[in-house]
C-alpha positions in Angstrom: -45.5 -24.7 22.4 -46.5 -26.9 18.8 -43.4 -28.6 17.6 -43.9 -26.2 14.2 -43.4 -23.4 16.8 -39.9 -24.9 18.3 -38.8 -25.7 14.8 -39.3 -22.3 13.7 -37.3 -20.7 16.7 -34.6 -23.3 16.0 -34.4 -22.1 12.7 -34.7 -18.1 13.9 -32.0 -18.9 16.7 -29.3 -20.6 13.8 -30.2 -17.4 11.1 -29.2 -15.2 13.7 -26.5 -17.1 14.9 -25.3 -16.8 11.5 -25.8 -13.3 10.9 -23.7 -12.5 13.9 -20.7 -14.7 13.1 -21.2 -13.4 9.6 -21.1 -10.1 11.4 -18.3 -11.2 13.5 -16.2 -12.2 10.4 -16.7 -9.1 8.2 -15.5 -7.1 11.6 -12.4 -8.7 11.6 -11.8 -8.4 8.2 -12.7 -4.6 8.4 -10.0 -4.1 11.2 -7.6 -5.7 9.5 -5.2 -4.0 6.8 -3.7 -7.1 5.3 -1.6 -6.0 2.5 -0.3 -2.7 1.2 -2.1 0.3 1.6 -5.1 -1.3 3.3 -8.1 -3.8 2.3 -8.3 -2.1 -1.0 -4.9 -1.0 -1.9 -6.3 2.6 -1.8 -4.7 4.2 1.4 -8.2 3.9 3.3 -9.1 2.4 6.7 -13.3 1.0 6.8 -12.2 1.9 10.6 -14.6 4.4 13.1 -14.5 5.1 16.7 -11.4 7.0 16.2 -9.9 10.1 17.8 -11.1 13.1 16.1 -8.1 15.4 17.3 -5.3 14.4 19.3 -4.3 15.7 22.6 -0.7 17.8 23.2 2.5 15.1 22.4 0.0 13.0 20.7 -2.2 9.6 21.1 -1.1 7.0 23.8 1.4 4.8 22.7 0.6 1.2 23.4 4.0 -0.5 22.8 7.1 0.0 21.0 8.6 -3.6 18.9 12.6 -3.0 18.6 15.1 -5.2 17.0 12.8 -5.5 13.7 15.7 -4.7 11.0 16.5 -1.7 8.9 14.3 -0.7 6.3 11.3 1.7 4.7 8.6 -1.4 4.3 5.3 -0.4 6.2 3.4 -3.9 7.8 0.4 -5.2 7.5 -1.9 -6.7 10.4 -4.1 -9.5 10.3 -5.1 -12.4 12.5 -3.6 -10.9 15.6 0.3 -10.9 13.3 1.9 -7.6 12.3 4.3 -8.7 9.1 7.0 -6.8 8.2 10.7 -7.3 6.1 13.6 -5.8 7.6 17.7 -5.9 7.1 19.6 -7.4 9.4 24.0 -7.8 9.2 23.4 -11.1 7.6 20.3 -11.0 6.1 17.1 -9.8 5.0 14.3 -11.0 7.0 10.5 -11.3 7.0 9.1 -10.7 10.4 6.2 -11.6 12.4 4.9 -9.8 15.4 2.2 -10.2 18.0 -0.5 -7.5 17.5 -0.9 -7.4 21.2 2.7 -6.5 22.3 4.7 -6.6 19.3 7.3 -9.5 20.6 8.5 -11.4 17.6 6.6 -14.7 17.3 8.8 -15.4 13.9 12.1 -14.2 11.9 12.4 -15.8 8.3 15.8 -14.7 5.9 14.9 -13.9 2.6 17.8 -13.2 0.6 21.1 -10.7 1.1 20.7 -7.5 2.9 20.8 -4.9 1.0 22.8 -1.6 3.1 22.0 1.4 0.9 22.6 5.0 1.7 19.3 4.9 2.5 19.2 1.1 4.1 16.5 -1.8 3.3 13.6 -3.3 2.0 10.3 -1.2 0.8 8.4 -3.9 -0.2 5.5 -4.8 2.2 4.2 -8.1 2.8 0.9 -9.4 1.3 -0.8 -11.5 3.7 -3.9 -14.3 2.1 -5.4 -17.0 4.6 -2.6 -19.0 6.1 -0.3 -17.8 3.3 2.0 -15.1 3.4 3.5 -13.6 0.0 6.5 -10.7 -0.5 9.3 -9.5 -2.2 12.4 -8.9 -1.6 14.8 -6.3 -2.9 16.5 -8.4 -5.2 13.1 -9.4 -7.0 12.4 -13.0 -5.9 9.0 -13.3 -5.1 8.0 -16.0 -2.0 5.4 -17.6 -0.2 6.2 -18.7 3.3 3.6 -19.9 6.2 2.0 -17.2 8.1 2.1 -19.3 11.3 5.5 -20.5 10.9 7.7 -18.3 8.4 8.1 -21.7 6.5 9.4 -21.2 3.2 6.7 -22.8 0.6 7.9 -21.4 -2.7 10.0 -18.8 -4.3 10.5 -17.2 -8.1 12.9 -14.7 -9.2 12.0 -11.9 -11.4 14.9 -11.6 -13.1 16.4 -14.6 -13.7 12.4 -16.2 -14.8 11.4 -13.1 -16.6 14.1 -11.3 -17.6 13.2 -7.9 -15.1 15.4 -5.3 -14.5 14.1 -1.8 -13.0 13.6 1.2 -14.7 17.0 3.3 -14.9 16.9 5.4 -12.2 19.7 8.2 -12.7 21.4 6.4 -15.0 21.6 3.0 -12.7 19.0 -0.1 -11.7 20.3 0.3 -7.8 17.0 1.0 -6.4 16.0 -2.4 -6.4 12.2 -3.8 -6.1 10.0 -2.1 -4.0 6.6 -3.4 -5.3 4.3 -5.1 -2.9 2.1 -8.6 -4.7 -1.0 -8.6 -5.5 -2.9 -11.6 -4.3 -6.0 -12.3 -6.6 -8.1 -15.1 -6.2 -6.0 -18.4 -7.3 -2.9 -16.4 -7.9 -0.3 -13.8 -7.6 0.4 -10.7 -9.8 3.8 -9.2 -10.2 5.4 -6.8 -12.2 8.7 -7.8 -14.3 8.2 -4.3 -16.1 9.8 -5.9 -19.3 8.4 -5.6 -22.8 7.9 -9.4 -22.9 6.4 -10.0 -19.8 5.4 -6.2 -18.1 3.1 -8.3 -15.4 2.8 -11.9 -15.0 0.3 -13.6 -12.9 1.7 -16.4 -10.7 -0.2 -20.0 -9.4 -0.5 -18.7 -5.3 -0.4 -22.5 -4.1 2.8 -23.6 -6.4 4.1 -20.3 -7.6 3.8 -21.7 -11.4 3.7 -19.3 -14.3 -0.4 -18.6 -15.1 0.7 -16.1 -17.5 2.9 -13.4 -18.7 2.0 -10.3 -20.3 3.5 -8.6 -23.1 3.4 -5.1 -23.7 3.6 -2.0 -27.2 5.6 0.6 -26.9 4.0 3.4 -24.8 6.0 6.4 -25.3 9.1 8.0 -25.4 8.7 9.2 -21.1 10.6 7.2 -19.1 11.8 3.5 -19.9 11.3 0.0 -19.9 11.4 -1.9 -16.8 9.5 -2.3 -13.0 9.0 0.5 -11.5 8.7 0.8 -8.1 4.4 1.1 -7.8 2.2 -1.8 -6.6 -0.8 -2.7 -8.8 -4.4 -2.3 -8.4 -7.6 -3.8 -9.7 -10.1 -2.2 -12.3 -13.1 -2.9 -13.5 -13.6 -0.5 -16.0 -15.3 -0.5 -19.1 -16.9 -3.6 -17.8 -13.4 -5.5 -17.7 -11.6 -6.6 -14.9 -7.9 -5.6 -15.4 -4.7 -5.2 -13.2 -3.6 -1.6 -13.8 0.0 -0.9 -13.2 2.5 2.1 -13.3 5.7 0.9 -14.7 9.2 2.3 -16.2 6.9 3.8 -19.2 3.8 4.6 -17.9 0.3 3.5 -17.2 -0.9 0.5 -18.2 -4.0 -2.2 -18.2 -4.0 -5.6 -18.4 -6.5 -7.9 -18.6 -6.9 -9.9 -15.5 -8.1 -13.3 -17.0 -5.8 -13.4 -19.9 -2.6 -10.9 -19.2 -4.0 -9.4 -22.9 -2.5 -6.1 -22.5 -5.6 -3.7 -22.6 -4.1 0.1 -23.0 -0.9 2.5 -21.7 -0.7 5.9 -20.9 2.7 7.4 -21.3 2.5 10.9 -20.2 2.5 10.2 -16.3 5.9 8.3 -16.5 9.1 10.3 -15.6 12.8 9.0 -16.4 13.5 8.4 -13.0 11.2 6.5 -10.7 7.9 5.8 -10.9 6.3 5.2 -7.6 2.8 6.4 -6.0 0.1 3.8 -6.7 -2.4 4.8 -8.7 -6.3 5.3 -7.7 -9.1 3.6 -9.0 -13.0 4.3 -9.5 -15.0 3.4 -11.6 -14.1 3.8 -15.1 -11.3 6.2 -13.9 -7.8 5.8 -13.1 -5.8 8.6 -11.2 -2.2 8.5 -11.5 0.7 10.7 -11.2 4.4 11.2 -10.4 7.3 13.3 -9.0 10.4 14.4 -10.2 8.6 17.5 -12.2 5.9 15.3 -14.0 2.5 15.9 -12.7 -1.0 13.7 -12.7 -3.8 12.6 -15.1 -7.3 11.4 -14.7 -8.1 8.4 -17.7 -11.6 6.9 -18.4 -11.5 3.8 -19.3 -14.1 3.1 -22.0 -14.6 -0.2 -24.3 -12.8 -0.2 -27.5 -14.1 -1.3 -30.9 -13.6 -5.1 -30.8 -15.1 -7.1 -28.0 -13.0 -7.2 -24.6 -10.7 -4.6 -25.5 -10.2 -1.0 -23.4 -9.1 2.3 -24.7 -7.9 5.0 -22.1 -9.0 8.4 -22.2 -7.1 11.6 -20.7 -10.0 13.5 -18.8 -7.5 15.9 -17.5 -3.5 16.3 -17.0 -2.1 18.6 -14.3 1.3 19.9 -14.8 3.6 19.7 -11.9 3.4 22.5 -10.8 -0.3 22.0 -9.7 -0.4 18.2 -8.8 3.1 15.8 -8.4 3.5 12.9 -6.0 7.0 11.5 -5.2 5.7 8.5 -2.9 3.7 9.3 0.1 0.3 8.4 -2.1 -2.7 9.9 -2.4 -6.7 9.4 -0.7 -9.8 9.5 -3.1 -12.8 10.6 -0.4 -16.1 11.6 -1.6 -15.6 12.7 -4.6 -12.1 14.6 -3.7 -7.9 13.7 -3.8 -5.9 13.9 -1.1 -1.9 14.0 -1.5 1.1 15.9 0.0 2.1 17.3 -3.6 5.5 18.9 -4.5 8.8 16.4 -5.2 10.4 15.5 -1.9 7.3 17.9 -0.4 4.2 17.1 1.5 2.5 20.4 1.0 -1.2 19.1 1.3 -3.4 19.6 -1.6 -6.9 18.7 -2.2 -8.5 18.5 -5.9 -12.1 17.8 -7.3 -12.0 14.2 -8.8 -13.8 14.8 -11.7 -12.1 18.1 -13.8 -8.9 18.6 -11.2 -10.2 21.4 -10.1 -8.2 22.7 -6.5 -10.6 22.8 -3.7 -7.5 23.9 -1.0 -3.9 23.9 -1.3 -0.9 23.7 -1.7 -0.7 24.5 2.2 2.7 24.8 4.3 2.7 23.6 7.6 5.5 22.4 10.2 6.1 18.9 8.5 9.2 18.6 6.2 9.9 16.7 3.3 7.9 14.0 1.5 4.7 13.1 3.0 2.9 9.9 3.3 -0.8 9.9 3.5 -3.7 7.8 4.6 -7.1 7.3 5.3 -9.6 7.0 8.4 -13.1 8.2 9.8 -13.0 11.5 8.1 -9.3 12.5 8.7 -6.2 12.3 6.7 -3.1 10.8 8.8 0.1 13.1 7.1 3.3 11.1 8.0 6.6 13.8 7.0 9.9 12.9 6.2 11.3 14.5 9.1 9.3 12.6 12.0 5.7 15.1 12.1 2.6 13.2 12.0 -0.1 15.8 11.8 -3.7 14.5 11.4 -6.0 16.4 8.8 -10.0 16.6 8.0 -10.4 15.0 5.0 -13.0 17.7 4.1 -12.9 19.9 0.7 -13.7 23.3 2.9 -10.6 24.0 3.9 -7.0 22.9 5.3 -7.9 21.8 9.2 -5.4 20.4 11.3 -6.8 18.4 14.7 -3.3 17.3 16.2 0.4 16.2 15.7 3.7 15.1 17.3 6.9 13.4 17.0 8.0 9.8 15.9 10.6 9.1 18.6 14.3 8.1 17.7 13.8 9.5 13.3 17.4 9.0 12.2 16.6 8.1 8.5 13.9 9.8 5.8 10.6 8.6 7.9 9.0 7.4 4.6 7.1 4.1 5.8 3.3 4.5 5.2 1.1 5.1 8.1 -1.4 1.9 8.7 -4.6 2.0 10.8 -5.9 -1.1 12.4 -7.9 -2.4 15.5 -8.1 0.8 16.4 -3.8 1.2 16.5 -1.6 3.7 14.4 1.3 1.7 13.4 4.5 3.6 12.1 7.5 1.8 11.1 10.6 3.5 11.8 13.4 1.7 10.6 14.4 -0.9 13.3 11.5 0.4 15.6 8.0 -0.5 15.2 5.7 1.9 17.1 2.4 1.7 18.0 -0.5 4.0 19.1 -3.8 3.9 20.5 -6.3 6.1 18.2 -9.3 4.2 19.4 -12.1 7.4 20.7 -11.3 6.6 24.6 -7.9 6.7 24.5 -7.1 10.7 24.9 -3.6 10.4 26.9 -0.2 10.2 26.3 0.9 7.1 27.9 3.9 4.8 28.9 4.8 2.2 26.6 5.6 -1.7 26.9 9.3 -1.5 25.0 9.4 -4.7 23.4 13.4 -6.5 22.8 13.4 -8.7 20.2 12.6 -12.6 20.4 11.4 -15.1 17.8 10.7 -18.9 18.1 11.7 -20.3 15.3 
């Protein structure tokens, strides 16, 4: 062999080498679901090799994490952690869990528990390299270590910005449920207030990068946070965070908090919650407590870098209303469990609202929350039901359900699919199941007390 010849099969052997750790890395980011709702905020799993159906009492359950703390906050999983935030008697806690058993590897307080009728944090934890960002239910906002739990840096929405939440039945008791948003260099969060509705946050130091003000949007709802998480557009050829706060929908722009454009109609006077859904130059959004849901296009306005939103269609609520279990955009169709404090699964064309199936009854009870993997819809009820669903436009087609053990409280946390694992938080309980295609039995459990090193 030349010495041209050895060179060039060095250089083959280190281009493949690369492409397979490149491969290697983009796997492990694909199985991971590192913040709420998923990779992309939008409910959906890049996961295959899952159960199509599941067998009688349901997939195998792999192990069972107890002792995590009261709450509704789902997790998010990434580099073999599970994170979580959970009340305890003297405080709220962010939580760290192995992936592989679910023993408690850290336990970090937060700020004051917060018993409810309903009991604990919603927010879910926002995980970025070896940072780790959340929110609390009184609104601060903090890094800590992912390793560790260490506390980096922390910022309060109301005392640095002035928040409040949008009244809800005549109160602000429903506290911050909104999950960061960690883009590039920094953090996004929602004050909801007219002088700041979103400000954008340095991710390293937890300096101010920018605040946005906001017009008035309408006379639906009022001013404040709601309790939605933001996504990221980039319609009309500008990249903007897009929002749904005390007043409605709203765009800002993502390099300068400019706000961009609102849309008041989807708000509701009571809470605002189900993040909306973005393609494109669309945005779907919509709400419970009798409102409905709207399709906008988002479409460049008449001086450079601005945005005007368009209504394609509104559906009343009697056609199309999410509390907060979320809805799935899937080739071309939505996906919800529609109906306030219902989970009556509905399916409408993305383009004109047109229903392709639905509203359908079915065992599950109460508000449903949805998501997303290799072609099927995992339905999560209030009362305990999972039931998993073809995420096809043909027709309602149910391939399997059972029951979340021990359901004492509304089982509202949403489901999360990762490594081939079903993970459903259930207040202090953390249990998780094997959906990979090879596991087809119900199975025995490692039951996990609670440890930390801290």
């Amino acid at each position: 062999m030349t010495i041209s010849h050895m060179i060039l099969n060095k250089k083959i052997s280190i281009a493949l080498l690369l492409v397979c750790l490149s491969l290697a890395a983009w796997s492990a980011v694909a199985e991971s679901w590192p913040q709420w709702r998923g990779p992309n905020r939008d409910g959906r799993s890049p996961e295959t090799g899952l159960l199509s159906s599941w067998p009688e009492g349901g997939p195998s359950l792999a192990w069972t994490a107890r002792g995590i703390g009261g709450g509704f906050s789902s997790v998010s999983v990434t580099d073999g952690r599970v994170y979580t935030l959970g009340d305890f008697e003297d405080a709220q806690y962010a939580l760290a869990l192995s992936e592989s058993d679910g023993s408690i590897l850290w336990k970090t307080p937060i700020g004051p528990t917060w018993d409810d009728d309903y009991l604990g944090p919603r927010s879910t934890p926002t995980t970025d390299g070896d940072r780790l960002y959340i929110m609390n239910t009184e609104g601060d906002v903090i890094s800590l270590e992912a390793t560790t739990g260490k506390e980096l840096w922390r910022r309060s929405l109301p005392a640095d910005f002035g928040s409040h939440q949008m009244q809800a039945m005549g109160t602000t008791d429903w506290k911050y449920a909104e999950s960061p948003l960690v883009d590039g260099d920094r953090v996004i969060v929602t004050p909801g207030v007219t002088g700041a509705a979103l400000v954008a946050l340095d991710k390293e130091s937890g300096e101010t990068i920018w605040e946005a003000p906001i017009r008035r949007l309408g006379s639906s709802g009022s001013y404040g946070a709601g309790y939605s998480s933001m996504v990221i557009s980039h319609g009309a050829g500008v990249k903007q965070y897009v929002q749904l706060i005390g007043r409605g929908l709203i765009g800002v722009d993502a390099e300068t908090g400019q706000f961009l454009w609102g849309y008041n109609r989807v708000a509701n006077d009571i809470a605002n919650i189900t993040t909306p859904i973005v393609s494109g130059d669309y945005v779907f959004a919509t709400s419970g407590y009798g409102t409905g849901a709207a399709l906008l296009r988002l479409v460049p306005g008449e001086e450079a870098g601005t945005v005007d939103a368009e209504e394609v269609y509104f559906l009343e609520a009697n056609t199309f209303q999410n509390h907060h279990g979320g809805v799935i955009l899937d080739a071309g169709y939505v996906y919800t469990g529609t109906g306030h404090n219902r989970g009556f699964p509905l399916a409408v064309k993305f383009e004109d609202g047109e229903v392709a199936w639905g509203p359908e009854r079915n065992e599950g009870s109460g508000s449903a929350a949805i998501s997303y993997a290799d072609g099927r819809l995992y339905f999560r009820y209030q009362d305990g039901l999972m039931i998993l669903v073809e995420a096809t436009p043909e027709g309602y087609r149910e391939h399997g359900s059972f029951e979340i053990p021990e359901v004492e409280k509304p089982s509202w946390p949403h489901p999360v699919i990762s490594g081939g694992k079903l993970y459903l938080r259930e207040q202090e309980n953390l249990f998780c199941y094997d959906i990979s295609a090879d596991a087809t039995a119900q199975g025995a459990s490692s039951d996990i007390a609670p440890s930390a090193t801290q």
